[in-house]
N, C-alpha and C positions, 0 to 999 in steps of 0.2 A: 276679983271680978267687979266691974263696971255698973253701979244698979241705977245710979242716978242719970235724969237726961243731961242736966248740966255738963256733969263729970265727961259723960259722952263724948255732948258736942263741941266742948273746947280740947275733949282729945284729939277729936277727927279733925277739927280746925287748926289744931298746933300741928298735926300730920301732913296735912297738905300744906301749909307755910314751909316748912321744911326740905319737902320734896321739893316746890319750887323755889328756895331760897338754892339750893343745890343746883338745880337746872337755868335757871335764868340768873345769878348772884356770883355763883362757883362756877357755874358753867362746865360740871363734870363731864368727861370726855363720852361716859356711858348713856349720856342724855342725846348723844350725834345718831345712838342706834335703838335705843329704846324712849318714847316718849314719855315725860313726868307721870302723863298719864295712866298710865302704864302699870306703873309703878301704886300711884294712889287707887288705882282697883284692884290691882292684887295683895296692895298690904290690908285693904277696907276686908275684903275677904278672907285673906289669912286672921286678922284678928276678931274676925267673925267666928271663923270656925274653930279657934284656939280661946274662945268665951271670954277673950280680955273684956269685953261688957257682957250682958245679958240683955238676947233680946226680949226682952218679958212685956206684958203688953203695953207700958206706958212709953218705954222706950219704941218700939215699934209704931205705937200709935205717933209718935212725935216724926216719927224718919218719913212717913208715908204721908201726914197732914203736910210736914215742913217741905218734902220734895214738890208734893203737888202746890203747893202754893210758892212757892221760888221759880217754878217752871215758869208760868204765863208773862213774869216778871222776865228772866232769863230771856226769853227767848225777844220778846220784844226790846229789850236793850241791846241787845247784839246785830238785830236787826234795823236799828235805828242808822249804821255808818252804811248801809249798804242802797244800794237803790235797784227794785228789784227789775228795773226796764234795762240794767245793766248784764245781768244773772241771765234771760233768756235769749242772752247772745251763745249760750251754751248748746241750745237747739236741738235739734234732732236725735244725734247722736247720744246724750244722755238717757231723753224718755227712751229710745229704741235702745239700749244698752238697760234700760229698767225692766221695757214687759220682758226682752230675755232671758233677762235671771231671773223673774219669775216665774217664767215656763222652766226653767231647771230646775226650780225647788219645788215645784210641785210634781215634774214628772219625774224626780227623786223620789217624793217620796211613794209614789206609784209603783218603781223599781222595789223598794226596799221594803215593800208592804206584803207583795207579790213574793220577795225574797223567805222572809220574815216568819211569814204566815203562818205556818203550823207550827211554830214558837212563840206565838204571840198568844194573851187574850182575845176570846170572841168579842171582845167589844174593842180590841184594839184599833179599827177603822175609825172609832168614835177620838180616840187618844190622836191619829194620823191627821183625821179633819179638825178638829182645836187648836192642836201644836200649825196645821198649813196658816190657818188663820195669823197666827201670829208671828211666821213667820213671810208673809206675805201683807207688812205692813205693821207691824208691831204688838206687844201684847194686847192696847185696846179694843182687840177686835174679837179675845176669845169669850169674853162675856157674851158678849151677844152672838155668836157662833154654838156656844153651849145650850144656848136658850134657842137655838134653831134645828137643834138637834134634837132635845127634849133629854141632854143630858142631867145628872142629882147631879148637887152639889156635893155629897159626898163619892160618888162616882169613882171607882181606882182609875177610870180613863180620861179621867180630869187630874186626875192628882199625878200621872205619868206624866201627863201632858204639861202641867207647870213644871213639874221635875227636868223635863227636857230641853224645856227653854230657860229655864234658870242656867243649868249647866252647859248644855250646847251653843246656845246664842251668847251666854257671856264670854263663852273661848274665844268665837268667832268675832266679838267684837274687839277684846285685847287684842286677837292675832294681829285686823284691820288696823289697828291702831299704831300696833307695832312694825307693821311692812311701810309705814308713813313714811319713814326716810330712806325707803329704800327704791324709790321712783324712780330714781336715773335709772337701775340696773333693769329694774319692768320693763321700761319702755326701751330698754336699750333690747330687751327680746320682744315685745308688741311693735319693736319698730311704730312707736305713737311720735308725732311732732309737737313735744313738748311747747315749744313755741305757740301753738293757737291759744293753750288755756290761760300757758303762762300773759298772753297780750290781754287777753280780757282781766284775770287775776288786777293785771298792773293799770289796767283803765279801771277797773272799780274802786284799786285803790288809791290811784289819782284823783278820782271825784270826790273821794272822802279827804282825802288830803286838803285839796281844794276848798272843800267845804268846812273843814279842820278852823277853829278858832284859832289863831297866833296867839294870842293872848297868856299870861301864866293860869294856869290849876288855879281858883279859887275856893274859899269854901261855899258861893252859892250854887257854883256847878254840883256839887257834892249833893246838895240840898235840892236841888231843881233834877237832879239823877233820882234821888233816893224819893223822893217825892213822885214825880211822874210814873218810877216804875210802878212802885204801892198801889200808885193810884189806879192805874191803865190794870194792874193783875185784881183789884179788889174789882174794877166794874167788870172785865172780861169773867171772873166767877161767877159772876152775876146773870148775866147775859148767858154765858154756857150752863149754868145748873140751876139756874131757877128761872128763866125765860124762853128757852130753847128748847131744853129737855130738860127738867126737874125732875125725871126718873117716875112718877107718879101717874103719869100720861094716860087717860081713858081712853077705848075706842072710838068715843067722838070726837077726839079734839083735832082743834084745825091745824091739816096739812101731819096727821100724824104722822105715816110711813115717811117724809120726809126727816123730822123732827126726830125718827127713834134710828136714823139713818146710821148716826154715831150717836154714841154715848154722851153724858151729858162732858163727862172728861174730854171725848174728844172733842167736841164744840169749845171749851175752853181754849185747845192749842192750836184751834182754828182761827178761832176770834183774834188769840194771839199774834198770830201772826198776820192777820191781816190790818192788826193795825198797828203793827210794826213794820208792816211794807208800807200803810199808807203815811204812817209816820216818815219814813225816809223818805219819802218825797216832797216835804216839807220844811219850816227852818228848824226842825225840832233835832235834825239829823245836824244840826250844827251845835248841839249843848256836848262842852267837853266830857268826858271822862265814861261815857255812856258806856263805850265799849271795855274799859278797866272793869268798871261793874259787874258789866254783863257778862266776864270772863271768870270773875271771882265767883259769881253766879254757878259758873260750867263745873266748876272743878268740884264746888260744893255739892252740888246735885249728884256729878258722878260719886264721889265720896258717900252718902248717901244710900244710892242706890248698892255700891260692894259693901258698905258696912251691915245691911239685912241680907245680905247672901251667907246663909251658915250651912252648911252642907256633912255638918258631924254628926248631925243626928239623921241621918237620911241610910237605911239600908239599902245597900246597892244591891244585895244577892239577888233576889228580885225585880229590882227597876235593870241591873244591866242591860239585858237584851234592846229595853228603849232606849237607851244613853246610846249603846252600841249604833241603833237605827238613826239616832238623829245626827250622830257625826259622819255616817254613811252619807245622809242625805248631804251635808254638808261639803263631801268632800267629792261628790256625785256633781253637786253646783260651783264649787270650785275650778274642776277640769272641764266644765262648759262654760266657765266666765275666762281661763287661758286660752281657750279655744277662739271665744270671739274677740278675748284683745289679740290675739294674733292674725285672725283673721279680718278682723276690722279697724286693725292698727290703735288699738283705743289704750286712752291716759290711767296710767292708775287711779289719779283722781277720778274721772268716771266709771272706772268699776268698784271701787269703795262706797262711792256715795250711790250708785246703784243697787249696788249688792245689801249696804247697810239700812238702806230706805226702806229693803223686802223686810230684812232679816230682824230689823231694829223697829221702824217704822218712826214716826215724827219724834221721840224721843230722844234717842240715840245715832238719830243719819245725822240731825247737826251738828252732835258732839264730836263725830268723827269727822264731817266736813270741818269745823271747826278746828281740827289738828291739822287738815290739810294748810289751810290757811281761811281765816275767817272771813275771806272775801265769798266764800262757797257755801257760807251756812243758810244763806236765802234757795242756794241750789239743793240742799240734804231737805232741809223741811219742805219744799213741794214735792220733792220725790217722795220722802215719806208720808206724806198727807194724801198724795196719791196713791199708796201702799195703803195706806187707810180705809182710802174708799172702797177698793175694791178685794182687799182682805177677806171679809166675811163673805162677801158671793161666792167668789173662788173657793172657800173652805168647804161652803153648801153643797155646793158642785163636786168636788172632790170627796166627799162623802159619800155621794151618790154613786160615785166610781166606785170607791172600795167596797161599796158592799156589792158589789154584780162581781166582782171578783172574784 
């Protein structure tokens, strides 16, 4: 067993070199129907739960400080090839393909609460409205959802409730991950005209092309990459946790309720991104290798994120019934996301990056945009920043339902 961080994180990084030396190198035939991706979260998680490391707190402490600090970095270097005046050619139909799945996931979980009920804990409404939170917009939204509830932190309806989206929402996002190549066949049943997304796809990435340096890789691109990112994720921590919201907040200070609106995390992957859009509209979006970076960035972060999923020490006998409820809900949101791509002819890619903006929120909608093709991951982070904002109201709300129930 694994005790050291080191030993760790050059295994987890020898791991993912591998898979995509396999995928992108060898070009195995198994990579046409499942993505690397794929692959690097389920083996992070199988040898989680198989204790080839140990999460014990230093190593934990390092996956959780190293993921949140790679993030703000990540996302602004991926964002840099993109130009986001390009992205809301996507229009309508995405945001209106967004709040519909989340009117499914939340009158899911309405159905199966209703279902549920006299098998459930009395405070299981409290476990229903935490888990909507997060999944209507991502996990950063169950903090401050708990704390609008007046849920303890040691609470069994808090502890369900991480147990469900740990395991529920990570299925869901492999699943997302893994139907990625299989879009001709969707749309060949949503009858969608692959052609619209695919001519924007190909103008975003003509502008980046365009703006593409000819020139060879040098080593100051490397250095002006690895510099800027640094630089742009050390001020945006700045700006989000100690100027915005430093978590500390008295009730006089100015413009509070705005300020404690999101967390001071979330103000970090805001700030992120907002000046990773404003960045590409500048000559910054012409520095080579930004997007190499910002990709090696993704894989790491996911890796990360499956290698603290352990799930061996978790007694199901008593959480089933919630496991059971949260794949309900999800499979409840699933035959009303079939529904409206068939009835509104809509692209896989817009129900992935819709569905995943709910269920994931700004974390994980760009990772999976980012499989689709990394022209879309300007597209995944508004959705899920808009999943953000309105996360926690909806869960307030949804609370309020459950218990008149």
């Amino acid at each position: 067993m694994i005790t050291n961080v080191y030993s760790y994180f050059s295994l987890l990084i020898l791991f993912i070199t591998g898979i995509l030396y396999c995928q992108k190198t060898l070009k195995l035939s198994i990579f046409k129907f499942i993505p690397g991706l794929t692959f690097i979260y389920f083996g992070g998680m199988i040898g989680a739960s198989l204790h080839i490391w140990e999460l014990n707190s230093e190593i934990s402490s390092f996956i959780g400080s190293l993921k949140y600090y790679l993030l703000p970095m990540m996302l602004f270097l991926l964002l840099l090839k993109n130009d986001i005046r390009d992205v809301f050619k996507l229009g309508p139909k995405l945001i209106g393909t967004f709040f519909a799945v989340t009117a499914s996931i939340l009158i899911g979980f309405i159905i199966v609460y209703v279902f549920f009920k006299h098998k459930l804990d009395p405070e299981a409404w409290q476990t229903f409205a935490i888990l909507s939170s997060s999944w209507v917009g991502g996990s950063t939204n169950m903090a401050a959802t708990q704390a609008g509830l007046g849920v303890l932190d040691s609470s069994q309806a808090l502890t369900y409730a991480f147990l469900m989206d740990n395991i529920c929402a990570s299925f869901w996002l492999v699943l997302l991950i893994t139907f990625a190549p299989m879009r001709e066949k969707f749309n060949k049943f949503s009858g969608a005209n692959s052609k619209e997304i695919d001519k924007i796809i190909s103008h975003i990435h003509f502008n980046a092309a365009k703006n593409e340096n000819k020139r060879d890789y040098e080593f100051m691109d490397f250095m002006l990459t690895l510099g800027l990112g640094l630089g742009v994720a050390g001020i945006v921590l700045v700006i989000g946790k100690q100027l915005i919201n430093p978590g500390n907040l008295v009730d006089g200070s100015f413009l509070k309720p705005l300020r404690t609106f999101f967390s001071g995390s979330g103000w970090v992957v805001i700030v992120a991104t907002v000046f990773g859009l404003l960045g590409s509209m500048t000559p910054l979006k012409k520095i080579k290798g930004t997007d190499h970076v910002g990709n090696v960035l993704l894989y790491v972060v996911v890796g990360l994120i499956a290698t603290a999923t352990d799930f061996s020490t978790i007694s199901f006998e008593d959480a089933a019934i919630y496991i059971i409820g949260g794949f309900l809900i999800l499979l409840f949101h699933l035959i009303v996301l079939l529904i409206l791509a068939r009835v509104f002819k809509l692209d896989l890619y817009i129900c992935g990056i819709a569905s995943q903006a709910n269920i994931g929120g700004t974390v994980s909608a760009p990772i999976l945009a980012g499989t689709y093709d990394e022209a879309l991951i300007p597209a995944g982070l508004m959705m899920g920043i808009l999943g953000t904002s309105i996360g926690t109201i909806t869960a307030l709300l949804l609370g309020k339902i459950l218990i008149l129930l």
